[in-house]
VEXVEXVEX-820571 format. One line per 3 residues: for each residue x, y, z of N, C-alpha, C. Coordinates in nm, 3 decimals. Layout:
N
X:Y:Z:X:Y:Z:X:Y:Z | ...
***
This chain:
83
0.085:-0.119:0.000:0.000:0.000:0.000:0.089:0.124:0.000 | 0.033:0.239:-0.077:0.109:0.349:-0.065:0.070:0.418:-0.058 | 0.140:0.549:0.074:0.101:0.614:0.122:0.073:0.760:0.060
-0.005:0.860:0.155:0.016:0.978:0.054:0.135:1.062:0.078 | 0.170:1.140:-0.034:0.309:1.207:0.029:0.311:1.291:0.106 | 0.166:1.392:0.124:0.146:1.453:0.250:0.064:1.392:0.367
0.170:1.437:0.499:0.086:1.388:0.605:0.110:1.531:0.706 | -0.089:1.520:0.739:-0.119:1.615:0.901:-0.131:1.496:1.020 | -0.049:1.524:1.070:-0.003:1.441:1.194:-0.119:1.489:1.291
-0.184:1.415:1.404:-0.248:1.435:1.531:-0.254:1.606:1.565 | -0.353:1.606:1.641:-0.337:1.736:1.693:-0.266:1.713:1.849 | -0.189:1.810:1.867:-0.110:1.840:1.948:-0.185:1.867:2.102
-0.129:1.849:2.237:-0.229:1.860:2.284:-0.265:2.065:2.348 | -0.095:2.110:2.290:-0.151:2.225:2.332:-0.228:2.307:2.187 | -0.286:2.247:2.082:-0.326:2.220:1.924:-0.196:2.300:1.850
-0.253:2.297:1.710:-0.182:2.286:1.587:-0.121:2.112:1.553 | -0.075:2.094:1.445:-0.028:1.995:1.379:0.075:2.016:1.315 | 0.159:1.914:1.329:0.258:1.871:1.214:0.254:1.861:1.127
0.301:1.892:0.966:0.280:1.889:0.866:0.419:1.856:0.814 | 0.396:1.698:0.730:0.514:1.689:0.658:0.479:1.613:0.550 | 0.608:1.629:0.452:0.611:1.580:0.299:0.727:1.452:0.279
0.651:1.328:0.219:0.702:1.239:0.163:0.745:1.224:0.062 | 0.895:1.251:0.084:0.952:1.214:-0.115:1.081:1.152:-0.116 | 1.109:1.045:-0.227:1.281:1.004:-0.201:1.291:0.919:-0.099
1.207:0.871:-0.054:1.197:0.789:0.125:1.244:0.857:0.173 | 1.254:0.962:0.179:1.232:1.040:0.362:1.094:1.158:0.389 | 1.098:1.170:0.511:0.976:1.235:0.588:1.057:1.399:0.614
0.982:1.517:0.560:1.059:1.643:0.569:0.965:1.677:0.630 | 0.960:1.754:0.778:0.891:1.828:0.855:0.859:1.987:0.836 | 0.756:2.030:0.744:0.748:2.140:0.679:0.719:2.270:0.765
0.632:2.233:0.882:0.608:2.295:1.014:0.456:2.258:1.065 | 0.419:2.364:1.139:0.295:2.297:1.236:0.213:2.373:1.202 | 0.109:2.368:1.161:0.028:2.409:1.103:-0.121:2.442:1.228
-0.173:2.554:1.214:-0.292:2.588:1.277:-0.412:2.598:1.272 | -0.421:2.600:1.116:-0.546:2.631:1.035:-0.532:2.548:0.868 | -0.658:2.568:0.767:-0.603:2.470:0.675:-0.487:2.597:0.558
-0.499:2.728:0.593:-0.403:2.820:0.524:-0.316:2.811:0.541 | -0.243:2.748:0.671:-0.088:2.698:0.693:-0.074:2.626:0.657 | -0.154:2.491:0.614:-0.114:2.366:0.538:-0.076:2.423:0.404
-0.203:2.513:0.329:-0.161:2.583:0.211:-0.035:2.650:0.172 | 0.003:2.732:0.311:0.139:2.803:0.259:0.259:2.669:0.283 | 0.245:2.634:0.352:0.355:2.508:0.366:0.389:2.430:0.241
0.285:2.369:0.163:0.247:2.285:0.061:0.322:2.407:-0.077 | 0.250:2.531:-0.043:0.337:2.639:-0.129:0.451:2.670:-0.160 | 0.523:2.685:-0.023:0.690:2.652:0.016:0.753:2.541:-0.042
0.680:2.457:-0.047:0.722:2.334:-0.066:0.686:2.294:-0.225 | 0.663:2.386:-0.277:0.663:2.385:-0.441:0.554:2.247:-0.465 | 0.450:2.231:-0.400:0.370:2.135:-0.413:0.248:2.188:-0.552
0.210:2.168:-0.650:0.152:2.210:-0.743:-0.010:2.193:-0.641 | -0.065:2.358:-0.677:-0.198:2.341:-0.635:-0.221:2.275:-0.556 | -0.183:2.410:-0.414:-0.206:2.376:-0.275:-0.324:2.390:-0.185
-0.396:2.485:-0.298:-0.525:2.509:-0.232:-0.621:2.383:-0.258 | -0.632:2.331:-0.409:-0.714:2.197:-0.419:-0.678:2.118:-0.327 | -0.485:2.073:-0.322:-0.482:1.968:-0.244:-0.546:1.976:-0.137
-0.524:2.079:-0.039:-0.602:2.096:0.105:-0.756:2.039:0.131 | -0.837:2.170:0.003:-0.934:2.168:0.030:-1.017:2.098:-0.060 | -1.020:1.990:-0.155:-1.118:1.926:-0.189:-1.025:1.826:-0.324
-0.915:1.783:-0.326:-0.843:1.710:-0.459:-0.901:1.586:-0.501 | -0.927:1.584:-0.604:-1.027:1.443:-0.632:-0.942:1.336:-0.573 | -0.780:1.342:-0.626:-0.711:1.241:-0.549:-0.683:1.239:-0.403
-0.688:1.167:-0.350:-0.635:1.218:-0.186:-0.467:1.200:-0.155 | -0.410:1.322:-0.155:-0.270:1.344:-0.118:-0.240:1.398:-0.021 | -0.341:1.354:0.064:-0.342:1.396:0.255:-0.340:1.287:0.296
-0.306:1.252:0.389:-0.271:1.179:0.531:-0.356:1.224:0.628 | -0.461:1.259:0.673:-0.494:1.336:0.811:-0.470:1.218:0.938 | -0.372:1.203:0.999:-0.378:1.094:1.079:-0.379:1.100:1.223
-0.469:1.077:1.274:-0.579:1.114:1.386:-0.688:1.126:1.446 | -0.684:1.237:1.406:-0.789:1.308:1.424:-0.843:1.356:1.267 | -0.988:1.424:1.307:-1.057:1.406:1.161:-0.955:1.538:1.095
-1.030:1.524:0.946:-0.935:1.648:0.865:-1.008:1.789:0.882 | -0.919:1.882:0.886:-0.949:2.037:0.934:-0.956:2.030:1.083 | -0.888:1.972:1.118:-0.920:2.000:1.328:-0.811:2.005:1.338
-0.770:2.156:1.406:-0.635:2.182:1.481:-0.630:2.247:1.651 | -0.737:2.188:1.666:-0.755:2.209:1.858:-0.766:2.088:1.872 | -0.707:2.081:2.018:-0.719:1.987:2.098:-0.891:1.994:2.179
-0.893:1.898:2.174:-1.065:1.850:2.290:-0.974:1.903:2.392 | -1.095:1.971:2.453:-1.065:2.019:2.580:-1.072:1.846:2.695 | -1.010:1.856:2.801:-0.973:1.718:2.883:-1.102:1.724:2.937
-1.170:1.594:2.956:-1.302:1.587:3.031:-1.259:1.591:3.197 | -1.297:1.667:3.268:-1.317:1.716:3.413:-1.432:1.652:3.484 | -1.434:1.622:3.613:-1.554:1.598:3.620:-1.584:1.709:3.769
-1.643:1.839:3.726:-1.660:1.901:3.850:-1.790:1.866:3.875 | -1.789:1.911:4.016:-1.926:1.884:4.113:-2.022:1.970:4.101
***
């Protein structure tokens, strides 16, 4: 099976995500992303052709979202149980 070359890693627990690119067999850590416009400029930086489709709707899927669902960059708040 093969993977996609971009991956959004988990959300973090203080949020944002990791964002990195697969090419050549290795994993390049592009930065952490907060929103889906940082994935965009990252993917941009990264000379990725048409960063806005990829993000937001590419017929092919060249995301990874692995985690948590795609577009979530907060953490769940911790369940408490006050009185």
């Amino acid at each position: 099976m093969e993977h996609a070359p971009i991956v959004v890693h988990r959300v973090s627990p203080s949020g944002g995500r990791r964002v990195s690119l697969r090419a050549g067999g290795r994993e390049t850590v592009l930065g952490v992303a907060h929103s889906d416009p940082d994935v965009i400029e990252f993917l941009r930086r990264a000379e990725v052709p048409d960063p806005d489709e990829v993000v937001l709707g590419g017929a092919v899927p060249q995301i990874e979202w692995q985690g948590d669902a795609p577009h979530v960059y907060e953490a769940e708040p911790a369940a408490t149980d006050l009185p």
